[in-house]
PyMOL Python script that loads the backbone (N, CA, C, O; Angstrom):
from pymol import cmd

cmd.read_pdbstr("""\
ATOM      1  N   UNK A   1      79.112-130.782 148.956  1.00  0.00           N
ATOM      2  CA  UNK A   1      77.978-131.549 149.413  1.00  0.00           C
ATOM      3  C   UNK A   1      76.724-130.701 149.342  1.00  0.00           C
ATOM      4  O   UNK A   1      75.861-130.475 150.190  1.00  0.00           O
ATOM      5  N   UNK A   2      76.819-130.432 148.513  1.00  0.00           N
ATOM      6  CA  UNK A   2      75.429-128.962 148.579  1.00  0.00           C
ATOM      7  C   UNK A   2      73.951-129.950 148.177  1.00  0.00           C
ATOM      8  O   UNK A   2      72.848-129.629 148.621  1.00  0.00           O
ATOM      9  N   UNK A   3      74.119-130.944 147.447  1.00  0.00           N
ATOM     10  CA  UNK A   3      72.896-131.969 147.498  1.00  0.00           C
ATOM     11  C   UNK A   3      72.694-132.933 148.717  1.00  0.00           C
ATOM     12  O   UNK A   3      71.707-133.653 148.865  1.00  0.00           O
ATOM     13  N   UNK A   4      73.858-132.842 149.645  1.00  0.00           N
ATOM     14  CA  UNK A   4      72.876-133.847 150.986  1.00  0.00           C
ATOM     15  C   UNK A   4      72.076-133.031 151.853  1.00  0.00           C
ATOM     16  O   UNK A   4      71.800-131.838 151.981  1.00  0.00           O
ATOM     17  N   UNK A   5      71.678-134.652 152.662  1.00  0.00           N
ATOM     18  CA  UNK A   5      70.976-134.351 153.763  1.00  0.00           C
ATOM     19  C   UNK A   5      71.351-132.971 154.572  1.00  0.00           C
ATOM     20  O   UNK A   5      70.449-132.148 154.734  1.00  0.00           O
ATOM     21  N   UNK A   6      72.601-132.718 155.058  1.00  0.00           N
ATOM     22  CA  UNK A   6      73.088-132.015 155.702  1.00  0.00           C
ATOM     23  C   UNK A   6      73.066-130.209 155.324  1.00  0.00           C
ATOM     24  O   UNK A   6      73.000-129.234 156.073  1.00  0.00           O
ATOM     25  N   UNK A   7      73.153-130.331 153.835  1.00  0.00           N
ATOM     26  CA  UNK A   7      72.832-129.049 153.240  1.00  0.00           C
ATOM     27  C   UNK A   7      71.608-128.723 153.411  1.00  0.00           C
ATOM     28  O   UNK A   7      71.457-127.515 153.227  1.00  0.00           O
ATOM     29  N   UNK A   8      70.817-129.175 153.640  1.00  0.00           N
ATOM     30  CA  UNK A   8      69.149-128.979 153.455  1.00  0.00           C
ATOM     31  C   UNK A   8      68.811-128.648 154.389  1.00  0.00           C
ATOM     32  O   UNK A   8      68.497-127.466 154.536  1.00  0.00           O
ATOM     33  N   UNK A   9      68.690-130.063 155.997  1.00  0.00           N
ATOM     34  CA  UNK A   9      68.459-129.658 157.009  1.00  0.00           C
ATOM     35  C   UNK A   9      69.494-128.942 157.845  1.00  0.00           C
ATOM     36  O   UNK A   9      70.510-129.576 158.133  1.00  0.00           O
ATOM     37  N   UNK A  10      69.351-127.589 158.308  1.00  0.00           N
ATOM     38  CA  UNK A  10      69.991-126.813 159.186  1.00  0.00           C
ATOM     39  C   UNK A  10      70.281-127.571 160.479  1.00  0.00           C
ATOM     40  O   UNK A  10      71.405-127.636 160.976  1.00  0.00           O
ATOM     41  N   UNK A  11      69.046-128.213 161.053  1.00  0.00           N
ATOM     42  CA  UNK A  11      69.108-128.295 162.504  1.00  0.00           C
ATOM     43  C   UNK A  11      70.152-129.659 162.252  1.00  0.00           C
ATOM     44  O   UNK A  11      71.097-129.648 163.041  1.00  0.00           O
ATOM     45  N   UNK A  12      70.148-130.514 161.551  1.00  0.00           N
ATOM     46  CA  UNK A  12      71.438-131.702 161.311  1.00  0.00           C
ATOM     47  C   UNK A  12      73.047-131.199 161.854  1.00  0.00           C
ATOM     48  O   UNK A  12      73.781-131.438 162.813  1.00  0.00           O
ATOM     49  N   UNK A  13      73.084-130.257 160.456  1.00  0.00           N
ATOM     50  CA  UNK A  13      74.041-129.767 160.478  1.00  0.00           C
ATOM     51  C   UNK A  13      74.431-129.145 162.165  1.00  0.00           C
ATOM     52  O   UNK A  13      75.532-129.342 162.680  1.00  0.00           O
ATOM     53  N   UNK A  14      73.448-128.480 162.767  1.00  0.00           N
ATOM     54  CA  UNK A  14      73.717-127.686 164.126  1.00  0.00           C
ATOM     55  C   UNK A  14      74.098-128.850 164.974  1.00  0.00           C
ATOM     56  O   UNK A  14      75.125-128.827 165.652  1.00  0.00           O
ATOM     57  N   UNK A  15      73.396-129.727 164.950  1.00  0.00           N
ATOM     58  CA  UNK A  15      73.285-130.622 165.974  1.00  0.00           C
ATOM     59  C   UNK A  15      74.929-131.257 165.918  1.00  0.00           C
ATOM     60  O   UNK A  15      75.615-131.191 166.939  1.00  0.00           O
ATOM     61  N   UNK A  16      75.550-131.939 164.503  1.00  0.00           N
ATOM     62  CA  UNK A  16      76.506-132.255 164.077  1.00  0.00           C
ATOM     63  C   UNK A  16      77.650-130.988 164.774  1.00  0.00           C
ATOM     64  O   UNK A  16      78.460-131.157 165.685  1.00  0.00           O
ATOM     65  N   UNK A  17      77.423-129.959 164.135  1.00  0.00           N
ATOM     66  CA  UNK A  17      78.613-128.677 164.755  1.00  0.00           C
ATOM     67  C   UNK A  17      78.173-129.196 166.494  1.00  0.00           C
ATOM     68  O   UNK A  17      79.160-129.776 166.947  1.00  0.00           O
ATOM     69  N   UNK A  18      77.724-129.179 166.906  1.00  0.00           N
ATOM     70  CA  UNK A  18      77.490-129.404 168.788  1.00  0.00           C
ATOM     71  C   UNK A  18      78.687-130.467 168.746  1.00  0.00           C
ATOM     72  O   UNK A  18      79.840-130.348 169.159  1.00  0.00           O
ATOM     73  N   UNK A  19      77.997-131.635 168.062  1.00  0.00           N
ATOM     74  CA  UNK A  19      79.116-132.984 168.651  1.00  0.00           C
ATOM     75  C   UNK A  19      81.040-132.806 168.218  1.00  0.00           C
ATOM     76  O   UNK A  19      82.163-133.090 168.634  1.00  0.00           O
ATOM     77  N   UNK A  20      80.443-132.256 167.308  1.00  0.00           N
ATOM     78  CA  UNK A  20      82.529-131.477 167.213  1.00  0.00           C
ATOM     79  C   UNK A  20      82.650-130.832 167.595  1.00  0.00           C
ATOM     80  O   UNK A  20      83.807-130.582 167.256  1.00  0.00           O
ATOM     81  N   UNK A  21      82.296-129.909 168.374  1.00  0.00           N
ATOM     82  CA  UNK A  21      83.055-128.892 169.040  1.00  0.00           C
ATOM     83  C   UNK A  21      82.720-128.548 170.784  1.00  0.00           C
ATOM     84  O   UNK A  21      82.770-127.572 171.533  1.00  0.00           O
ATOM     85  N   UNK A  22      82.281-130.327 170.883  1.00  0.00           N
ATOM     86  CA  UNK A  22      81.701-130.049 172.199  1.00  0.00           C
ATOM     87  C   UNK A  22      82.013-131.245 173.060  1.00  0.00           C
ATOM     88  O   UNK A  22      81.284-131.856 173.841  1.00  0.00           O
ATOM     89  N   UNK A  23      83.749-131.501 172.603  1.00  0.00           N
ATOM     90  CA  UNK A  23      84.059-132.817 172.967  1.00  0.00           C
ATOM     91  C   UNK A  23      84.751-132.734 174.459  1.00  0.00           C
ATOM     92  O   UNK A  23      84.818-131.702 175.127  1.00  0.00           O
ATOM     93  N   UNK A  24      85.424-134.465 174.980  1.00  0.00           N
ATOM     94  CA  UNK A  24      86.020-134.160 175.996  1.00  0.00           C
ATOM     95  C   UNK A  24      87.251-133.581 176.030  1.00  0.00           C
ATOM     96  O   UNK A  24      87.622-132.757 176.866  1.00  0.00           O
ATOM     97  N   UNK A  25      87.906-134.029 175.086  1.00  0.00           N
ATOM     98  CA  UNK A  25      89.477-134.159 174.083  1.00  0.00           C
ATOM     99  C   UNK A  25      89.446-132.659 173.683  1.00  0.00           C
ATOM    100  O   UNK A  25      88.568-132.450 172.846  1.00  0.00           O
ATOM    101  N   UNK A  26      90.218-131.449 174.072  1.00  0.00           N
ATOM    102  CA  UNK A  26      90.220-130.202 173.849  1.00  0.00           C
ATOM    103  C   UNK A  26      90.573-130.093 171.740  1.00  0.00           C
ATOM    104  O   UNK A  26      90.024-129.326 170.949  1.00  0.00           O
ATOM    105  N   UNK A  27      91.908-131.433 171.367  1.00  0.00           N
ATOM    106  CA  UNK A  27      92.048-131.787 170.403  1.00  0.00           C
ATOM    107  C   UNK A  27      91.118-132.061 169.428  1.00  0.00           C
ATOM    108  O   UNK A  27      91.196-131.701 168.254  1.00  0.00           O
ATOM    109  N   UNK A  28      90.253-132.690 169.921  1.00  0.00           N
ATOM    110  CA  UNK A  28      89.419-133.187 169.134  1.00  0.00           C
ATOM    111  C   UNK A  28      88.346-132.218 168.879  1.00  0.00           C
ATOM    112  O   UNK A  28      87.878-132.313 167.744  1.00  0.00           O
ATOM    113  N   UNK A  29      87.838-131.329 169.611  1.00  0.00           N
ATOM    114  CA  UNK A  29      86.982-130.201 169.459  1.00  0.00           C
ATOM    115  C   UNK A  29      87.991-129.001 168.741  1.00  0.00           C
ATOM    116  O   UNK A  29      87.144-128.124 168.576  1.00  0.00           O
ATOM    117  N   UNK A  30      89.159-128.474 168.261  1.00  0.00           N
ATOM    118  CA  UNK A  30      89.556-128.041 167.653  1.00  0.00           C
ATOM    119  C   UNK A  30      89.538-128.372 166.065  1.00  0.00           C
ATOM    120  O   UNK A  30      89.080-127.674 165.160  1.00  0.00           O
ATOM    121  N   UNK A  31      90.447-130.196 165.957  1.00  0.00           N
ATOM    122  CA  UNK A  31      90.126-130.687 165.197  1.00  0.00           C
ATOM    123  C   UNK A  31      88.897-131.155 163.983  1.00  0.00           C
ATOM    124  O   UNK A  31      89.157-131.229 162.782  1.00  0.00           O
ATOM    125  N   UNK A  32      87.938-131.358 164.406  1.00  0.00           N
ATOM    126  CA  UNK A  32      86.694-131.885 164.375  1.00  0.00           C
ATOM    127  C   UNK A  32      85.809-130.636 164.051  1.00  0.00           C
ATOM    128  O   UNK A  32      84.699-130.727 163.527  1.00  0.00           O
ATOM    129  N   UNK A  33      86.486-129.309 164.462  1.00  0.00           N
ATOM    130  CA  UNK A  33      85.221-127.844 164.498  1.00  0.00           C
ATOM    131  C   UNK A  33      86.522-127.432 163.150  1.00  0.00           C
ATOM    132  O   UNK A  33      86.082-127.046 162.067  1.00  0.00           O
ATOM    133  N   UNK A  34      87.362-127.498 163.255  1.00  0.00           N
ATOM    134  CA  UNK A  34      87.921-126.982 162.269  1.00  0.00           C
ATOM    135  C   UNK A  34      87.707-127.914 160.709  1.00  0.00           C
ATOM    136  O   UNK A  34      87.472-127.038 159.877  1.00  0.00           O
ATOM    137  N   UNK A  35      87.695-129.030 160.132  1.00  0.00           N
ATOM    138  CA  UNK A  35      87.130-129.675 159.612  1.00  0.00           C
ATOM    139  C   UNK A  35      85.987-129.506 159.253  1.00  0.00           C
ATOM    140  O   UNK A  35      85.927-129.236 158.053  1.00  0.00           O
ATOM    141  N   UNK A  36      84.451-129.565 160.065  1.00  0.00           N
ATOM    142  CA  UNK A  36      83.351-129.393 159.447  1.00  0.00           C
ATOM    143  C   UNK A  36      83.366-127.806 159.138  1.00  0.00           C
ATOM    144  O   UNK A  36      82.412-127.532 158.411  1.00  0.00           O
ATOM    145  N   UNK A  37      84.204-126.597 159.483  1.00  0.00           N
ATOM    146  CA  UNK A  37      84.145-125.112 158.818  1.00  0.00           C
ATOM    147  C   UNK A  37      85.148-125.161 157.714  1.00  0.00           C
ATOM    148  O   UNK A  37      85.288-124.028 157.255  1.00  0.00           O
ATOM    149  N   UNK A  38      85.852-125.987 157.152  1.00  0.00           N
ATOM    150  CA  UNK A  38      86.606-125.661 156.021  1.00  0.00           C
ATOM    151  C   UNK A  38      86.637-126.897 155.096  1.00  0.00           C
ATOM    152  O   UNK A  38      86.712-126.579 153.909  1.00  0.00           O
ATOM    153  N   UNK A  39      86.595-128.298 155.345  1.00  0.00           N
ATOM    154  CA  UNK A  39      86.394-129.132 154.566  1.00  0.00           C
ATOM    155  C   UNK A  39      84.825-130.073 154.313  1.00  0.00           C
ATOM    156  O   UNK A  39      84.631-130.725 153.286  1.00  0.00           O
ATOM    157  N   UNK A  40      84.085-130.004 155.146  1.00  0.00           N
ATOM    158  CA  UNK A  40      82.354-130.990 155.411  1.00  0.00           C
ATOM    159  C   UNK A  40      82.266-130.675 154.170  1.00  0.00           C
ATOM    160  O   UNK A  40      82.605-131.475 153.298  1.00  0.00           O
ATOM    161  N   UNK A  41      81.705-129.227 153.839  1.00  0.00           N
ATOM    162  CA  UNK A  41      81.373-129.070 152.821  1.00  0.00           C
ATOM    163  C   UNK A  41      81.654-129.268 151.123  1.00  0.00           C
ATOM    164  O   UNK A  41      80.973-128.878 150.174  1.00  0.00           O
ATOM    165  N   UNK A  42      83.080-130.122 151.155  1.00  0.00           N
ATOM    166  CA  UNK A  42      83.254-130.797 149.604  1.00  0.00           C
ATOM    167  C   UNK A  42      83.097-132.239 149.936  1.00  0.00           C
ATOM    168  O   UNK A  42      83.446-132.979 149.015  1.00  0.00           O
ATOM    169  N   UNK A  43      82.689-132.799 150.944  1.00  0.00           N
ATOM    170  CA  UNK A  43      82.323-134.345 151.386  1.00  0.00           C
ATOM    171  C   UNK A  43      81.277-134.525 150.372  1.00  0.00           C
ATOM    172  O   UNK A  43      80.514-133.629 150.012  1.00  0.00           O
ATOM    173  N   UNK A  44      81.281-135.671 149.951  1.00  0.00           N
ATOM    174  CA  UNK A  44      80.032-136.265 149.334  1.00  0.00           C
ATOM    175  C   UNK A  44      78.765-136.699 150.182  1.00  0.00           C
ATOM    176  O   UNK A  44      79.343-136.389 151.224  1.00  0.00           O
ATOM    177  N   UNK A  45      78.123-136.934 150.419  1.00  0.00           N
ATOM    178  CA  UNK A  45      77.024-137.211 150.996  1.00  0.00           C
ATOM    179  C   UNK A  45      77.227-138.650 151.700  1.00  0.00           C
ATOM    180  O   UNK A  45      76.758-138.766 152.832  1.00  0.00           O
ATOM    181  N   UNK A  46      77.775-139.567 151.222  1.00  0.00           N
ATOM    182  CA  UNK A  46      78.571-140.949 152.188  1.00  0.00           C
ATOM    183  C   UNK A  46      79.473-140.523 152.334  1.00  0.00           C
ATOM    184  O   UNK A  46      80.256-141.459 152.172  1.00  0.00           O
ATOM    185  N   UNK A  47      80.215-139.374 152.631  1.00  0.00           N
ATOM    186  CA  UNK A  47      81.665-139.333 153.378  1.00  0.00           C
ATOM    187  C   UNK A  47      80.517-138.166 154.675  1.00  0.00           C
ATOM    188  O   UNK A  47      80.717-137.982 155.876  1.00  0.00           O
ATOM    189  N   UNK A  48      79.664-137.744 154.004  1.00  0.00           N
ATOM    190  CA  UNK A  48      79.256-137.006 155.367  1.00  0.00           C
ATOM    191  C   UNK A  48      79.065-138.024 156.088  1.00  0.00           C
ATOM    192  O   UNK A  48      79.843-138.232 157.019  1.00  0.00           O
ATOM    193  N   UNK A  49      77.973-138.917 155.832  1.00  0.00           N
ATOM    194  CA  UNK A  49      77.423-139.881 156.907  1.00  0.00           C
ATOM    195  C   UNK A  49      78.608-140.533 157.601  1.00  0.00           C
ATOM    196  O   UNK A  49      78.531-140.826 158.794  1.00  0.00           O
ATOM    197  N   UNK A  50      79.584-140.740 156.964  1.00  0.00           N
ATOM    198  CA  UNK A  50      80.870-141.351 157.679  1.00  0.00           C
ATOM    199  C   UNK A  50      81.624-140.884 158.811  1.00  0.00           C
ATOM    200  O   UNK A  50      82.239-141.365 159.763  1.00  0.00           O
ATOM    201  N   UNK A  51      81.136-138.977 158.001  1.00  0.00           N
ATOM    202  CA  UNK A  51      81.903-137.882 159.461  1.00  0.00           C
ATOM    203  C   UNK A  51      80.835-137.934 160.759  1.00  0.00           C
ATOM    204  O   UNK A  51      81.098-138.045 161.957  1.00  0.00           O
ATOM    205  N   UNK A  52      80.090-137.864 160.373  1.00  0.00           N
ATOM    206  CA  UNK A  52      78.828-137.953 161.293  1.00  0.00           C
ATOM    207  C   UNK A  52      79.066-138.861 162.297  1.00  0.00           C
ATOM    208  O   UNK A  52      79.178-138.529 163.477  1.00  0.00           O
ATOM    209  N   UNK A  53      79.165-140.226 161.807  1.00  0.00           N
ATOM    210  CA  UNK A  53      79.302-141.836 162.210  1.00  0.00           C
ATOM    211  C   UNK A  53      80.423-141.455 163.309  1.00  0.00           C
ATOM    212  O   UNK A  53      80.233-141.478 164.525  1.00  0.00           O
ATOM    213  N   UNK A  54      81.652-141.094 162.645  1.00  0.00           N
ATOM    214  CA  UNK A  54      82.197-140.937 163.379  1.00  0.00           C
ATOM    215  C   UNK A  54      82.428-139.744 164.506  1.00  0.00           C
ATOM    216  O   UNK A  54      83.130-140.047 165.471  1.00  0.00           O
ATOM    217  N   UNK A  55      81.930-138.530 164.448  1.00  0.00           N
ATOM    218  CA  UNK A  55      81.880-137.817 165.702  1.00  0.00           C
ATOM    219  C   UNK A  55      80.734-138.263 166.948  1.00  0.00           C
ATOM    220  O   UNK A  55      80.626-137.780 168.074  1.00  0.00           O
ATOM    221  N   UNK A  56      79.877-139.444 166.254  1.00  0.00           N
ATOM    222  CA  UNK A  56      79.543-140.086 167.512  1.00  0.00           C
ATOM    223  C   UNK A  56      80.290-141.304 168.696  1.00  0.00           C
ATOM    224  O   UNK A  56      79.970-141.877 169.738  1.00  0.00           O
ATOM    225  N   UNK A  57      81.232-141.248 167.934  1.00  0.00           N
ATOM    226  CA  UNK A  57      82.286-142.138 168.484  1.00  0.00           C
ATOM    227  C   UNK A  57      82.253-141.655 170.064  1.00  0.00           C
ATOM    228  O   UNK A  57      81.629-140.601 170.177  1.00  0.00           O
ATOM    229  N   UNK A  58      82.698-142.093 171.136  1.00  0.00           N
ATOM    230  CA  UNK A  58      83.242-141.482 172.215  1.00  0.00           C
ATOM    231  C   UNK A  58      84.715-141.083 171.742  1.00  0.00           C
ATOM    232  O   UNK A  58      85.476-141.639 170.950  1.00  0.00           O
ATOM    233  N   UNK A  59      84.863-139.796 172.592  1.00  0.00           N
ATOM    234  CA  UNK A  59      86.391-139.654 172.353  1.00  0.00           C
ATOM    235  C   UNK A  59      87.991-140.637 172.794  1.00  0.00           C
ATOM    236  O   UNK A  59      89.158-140.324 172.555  1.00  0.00           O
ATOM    237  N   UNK A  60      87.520-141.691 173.394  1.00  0.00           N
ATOM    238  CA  UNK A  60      88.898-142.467 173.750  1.00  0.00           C
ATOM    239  C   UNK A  60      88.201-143.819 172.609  1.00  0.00           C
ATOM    240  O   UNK A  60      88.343-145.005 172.909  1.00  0.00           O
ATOM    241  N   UNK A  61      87.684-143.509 171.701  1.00  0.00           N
ATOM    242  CA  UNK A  61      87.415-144.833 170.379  1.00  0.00           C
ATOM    243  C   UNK A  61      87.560-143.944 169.534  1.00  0.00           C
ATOM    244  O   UNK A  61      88.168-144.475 168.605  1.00  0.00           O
ATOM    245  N   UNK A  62      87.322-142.680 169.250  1.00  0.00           N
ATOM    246  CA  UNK A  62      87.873-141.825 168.362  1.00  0.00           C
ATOM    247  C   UNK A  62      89.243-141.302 167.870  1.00  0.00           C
ATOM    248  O   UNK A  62      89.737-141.331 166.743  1.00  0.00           O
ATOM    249  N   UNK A  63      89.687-140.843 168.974  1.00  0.00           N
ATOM    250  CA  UNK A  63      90.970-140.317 168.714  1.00  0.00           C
ATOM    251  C   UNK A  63      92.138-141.910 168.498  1.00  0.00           C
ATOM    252  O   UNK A  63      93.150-141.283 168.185  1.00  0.00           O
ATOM    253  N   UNK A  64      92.511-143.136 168.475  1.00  0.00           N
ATOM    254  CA  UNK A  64      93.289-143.380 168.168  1.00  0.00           C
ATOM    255  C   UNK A  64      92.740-144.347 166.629  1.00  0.00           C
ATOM    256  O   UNK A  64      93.156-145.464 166.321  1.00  0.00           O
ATOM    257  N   UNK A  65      92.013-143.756 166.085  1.00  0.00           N
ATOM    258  CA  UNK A  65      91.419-143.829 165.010  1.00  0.00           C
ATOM    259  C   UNK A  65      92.104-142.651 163.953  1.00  0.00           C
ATOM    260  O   UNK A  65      92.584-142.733 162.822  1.00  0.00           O
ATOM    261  N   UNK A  66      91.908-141.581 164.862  1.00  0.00           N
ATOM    262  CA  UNK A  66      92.669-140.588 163.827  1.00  0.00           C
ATOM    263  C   UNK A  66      94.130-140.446 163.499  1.00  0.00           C
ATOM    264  O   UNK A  66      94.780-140.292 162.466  1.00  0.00           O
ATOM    265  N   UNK A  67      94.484-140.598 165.243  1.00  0.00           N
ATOM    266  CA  UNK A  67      95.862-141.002 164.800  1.00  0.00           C
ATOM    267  C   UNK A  67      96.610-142.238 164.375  1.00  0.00           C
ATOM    268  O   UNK A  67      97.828-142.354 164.511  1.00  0.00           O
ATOM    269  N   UNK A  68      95.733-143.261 163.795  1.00  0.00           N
ATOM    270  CA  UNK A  68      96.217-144.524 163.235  1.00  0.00           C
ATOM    271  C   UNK A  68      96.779-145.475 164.095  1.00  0.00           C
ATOM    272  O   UNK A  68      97.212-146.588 163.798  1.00  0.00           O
ATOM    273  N   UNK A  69      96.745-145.110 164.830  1.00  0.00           N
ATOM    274  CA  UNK A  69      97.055-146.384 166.154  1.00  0.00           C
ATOM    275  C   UNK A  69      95.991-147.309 165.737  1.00  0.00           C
ATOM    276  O   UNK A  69      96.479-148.367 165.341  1.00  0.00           O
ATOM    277  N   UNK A  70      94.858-147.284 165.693  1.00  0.00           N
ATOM    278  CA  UNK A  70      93.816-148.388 165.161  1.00  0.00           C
ATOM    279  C   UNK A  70      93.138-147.889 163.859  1.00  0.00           C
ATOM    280  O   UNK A  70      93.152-146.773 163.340  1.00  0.00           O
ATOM    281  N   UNK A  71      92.302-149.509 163.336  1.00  0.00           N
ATOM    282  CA  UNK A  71      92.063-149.112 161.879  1.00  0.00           C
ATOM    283  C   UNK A  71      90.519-149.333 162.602  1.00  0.00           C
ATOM    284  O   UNK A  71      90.108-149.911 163.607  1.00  0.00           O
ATOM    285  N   UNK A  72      89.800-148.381 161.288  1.00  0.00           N
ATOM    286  CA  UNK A  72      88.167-148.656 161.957  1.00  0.00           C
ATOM    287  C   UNK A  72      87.296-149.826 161.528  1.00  0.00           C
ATOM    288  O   UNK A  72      87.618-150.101 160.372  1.00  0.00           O
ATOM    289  N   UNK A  73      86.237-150.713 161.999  1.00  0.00           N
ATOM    290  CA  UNK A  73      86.094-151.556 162.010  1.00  0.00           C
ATOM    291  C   UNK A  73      85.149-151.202 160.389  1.00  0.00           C
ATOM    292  O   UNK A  73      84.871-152.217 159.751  1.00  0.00           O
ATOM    293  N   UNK A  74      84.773-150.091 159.886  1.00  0.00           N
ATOM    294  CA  UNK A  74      84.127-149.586 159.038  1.00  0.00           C
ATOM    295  C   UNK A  74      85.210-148.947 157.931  1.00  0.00           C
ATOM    296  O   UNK A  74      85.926-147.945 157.932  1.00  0.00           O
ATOM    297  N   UNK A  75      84.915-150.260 156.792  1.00  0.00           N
ATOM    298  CA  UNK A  75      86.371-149.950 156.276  1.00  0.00           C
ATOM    299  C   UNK A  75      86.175-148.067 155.631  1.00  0.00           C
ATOM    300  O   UNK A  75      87.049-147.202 155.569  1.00  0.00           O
ATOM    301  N   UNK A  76      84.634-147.975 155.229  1.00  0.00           N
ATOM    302  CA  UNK A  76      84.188-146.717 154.385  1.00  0.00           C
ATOM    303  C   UNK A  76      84.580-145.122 154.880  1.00  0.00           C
ATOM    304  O   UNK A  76      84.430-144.081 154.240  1.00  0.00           O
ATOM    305  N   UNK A  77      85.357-145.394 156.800  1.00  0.00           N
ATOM    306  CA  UNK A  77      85.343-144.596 157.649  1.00  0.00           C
ATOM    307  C   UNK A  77      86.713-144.100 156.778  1.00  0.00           C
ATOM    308  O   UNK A  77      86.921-142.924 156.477  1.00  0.00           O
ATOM    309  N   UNK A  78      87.242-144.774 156.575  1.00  0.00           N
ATOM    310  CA  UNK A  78      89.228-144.929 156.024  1.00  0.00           C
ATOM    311  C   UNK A  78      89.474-143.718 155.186  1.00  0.00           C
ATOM    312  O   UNK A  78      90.588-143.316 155.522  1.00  0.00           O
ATOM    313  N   UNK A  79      89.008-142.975 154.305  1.00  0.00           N
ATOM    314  CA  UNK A  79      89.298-142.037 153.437  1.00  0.00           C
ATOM    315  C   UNK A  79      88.789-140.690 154.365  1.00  0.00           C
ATOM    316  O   UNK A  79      89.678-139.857 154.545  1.00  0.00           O
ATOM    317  N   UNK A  80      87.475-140.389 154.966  1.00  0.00           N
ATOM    318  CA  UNK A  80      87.333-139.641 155.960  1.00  0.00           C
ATOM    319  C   UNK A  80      88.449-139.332 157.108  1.00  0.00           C
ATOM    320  O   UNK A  80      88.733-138.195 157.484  1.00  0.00           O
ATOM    321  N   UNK A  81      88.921-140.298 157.506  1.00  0.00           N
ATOM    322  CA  UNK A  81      90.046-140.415 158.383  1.00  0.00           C
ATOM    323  C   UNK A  81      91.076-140.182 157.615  1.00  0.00           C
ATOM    324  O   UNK A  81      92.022-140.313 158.392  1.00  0.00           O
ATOM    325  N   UNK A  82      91.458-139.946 156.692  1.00  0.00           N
ATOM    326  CA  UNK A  82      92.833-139.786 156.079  1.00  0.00           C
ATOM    327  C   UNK A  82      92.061-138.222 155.600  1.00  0.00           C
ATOM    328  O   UNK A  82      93.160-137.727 155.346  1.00  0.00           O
ATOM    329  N   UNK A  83      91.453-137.507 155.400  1.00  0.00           N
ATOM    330  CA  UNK A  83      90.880-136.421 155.295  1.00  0.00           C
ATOM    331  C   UNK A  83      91.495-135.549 156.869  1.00  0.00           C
ATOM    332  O   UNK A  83      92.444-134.778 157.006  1.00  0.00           O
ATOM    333  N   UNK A  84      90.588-136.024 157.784  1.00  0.00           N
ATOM    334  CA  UNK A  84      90.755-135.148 158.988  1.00  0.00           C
ATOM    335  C   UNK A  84      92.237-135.421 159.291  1.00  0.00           C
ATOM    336  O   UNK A  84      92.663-134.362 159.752  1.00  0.00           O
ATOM    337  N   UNK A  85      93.457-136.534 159.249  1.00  0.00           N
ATOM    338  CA  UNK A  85      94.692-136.607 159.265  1.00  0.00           C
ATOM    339  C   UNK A  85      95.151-135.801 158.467  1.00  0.00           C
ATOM    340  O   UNK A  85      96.282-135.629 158.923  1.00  0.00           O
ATOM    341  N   UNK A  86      95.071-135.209 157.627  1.00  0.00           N
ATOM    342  CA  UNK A  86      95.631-134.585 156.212  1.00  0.00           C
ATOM    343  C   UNK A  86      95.015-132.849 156.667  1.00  0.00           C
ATOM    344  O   UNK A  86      95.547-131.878 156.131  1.00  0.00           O
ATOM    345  N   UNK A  87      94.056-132.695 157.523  1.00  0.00           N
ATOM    346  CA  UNK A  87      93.543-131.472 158.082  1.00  0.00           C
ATOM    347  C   UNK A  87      93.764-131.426 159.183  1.00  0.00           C
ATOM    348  O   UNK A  87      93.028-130.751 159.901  1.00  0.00           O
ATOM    349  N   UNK A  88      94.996-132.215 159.789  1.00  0.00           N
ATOM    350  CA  UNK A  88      95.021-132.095 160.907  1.00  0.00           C
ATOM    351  C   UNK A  88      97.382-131.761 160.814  1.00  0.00           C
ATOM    352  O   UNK A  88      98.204-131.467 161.683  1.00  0.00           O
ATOM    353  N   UNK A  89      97.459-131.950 159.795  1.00  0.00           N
ATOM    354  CA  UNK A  89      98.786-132.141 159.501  1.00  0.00           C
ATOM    355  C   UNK A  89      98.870-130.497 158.911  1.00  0.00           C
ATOM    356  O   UNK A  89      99.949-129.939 159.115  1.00  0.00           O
ATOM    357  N   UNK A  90      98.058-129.892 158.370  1.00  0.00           N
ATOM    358  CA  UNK A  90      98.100-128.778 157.609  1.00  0.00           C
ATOM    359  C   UNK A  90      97.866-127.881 158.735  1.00  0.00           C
ATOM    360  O   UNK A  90      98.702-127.016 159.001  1.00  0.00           O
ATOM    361  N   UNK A  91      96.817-128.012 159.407  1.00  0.00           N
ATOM    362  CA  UNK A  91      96.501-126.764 160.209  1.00  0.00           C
ATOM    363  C   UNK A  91      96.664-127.492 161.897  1.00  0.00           C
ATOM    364  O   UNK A  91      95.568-127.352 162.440  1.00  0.00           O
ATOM    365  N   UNK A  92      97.462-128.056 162.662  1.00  0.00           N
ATOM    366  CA  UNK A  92      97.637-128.707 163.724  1.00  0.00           C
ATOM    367  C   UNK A  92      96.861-127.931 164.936  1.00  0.00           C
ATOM    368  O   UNK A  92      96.975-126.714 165.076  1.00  0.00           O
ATOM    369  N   UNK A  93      96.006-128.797 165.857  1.00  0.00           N
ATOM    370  CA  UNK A  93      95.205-128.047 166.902  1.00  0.00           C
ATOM    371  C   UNK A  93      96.666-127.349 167.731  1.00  0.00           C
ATOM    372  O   UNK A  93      96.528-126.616 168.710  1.00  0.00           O
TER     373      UNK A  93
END
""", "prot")
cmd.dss("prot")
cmd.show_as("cartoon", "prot")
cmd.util.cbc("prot")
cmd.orient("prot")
């Protein structure tokens, strides 16, 4: 993603690292901080906005999103979510 928004502006990106790693869900701030330091950066620029989208979620509409208990009402969220599942299966909080 070295051409988005997120590459450019720093303070985005900071603000974004705050909301993952500054959750209620100890999981989800592992999850979510581990993700934007090893995968954000090959996101395309609509899969960022998607990660984004979704770390504004609250954490009890978030987390059974990731774990597939529910599908998101945003079908575009679906490949992002099978991303952080697939980074969450490899490196488990």
């Amino acid at each position: 993603m070295s051409d988005g928004a997120f590459a450019v502006d720093r303070d985005a990106l900071n603000r974004l690292r705050w909301r993952c790693t500054r959750r209620a869900l100890l999981e989800l701030d592992l999850l979510l901080g581990h993700f934007l330091d090893t995968r954000f950066a090959d996101l395309d620029e609509a899969q960022a906005q998607e990660f984004a989208e979704l770390a504004d979620l609250e954490d009890f509409a978030l987390w059974p999103l990731i774990n597939g208990d529910q599908e998101p009402k945003n079908p575009q969220q679906a490949a992002v979510l099978a991303m952080l599942r697939s980074s969450r299966t490899r490196n488990p909080a």
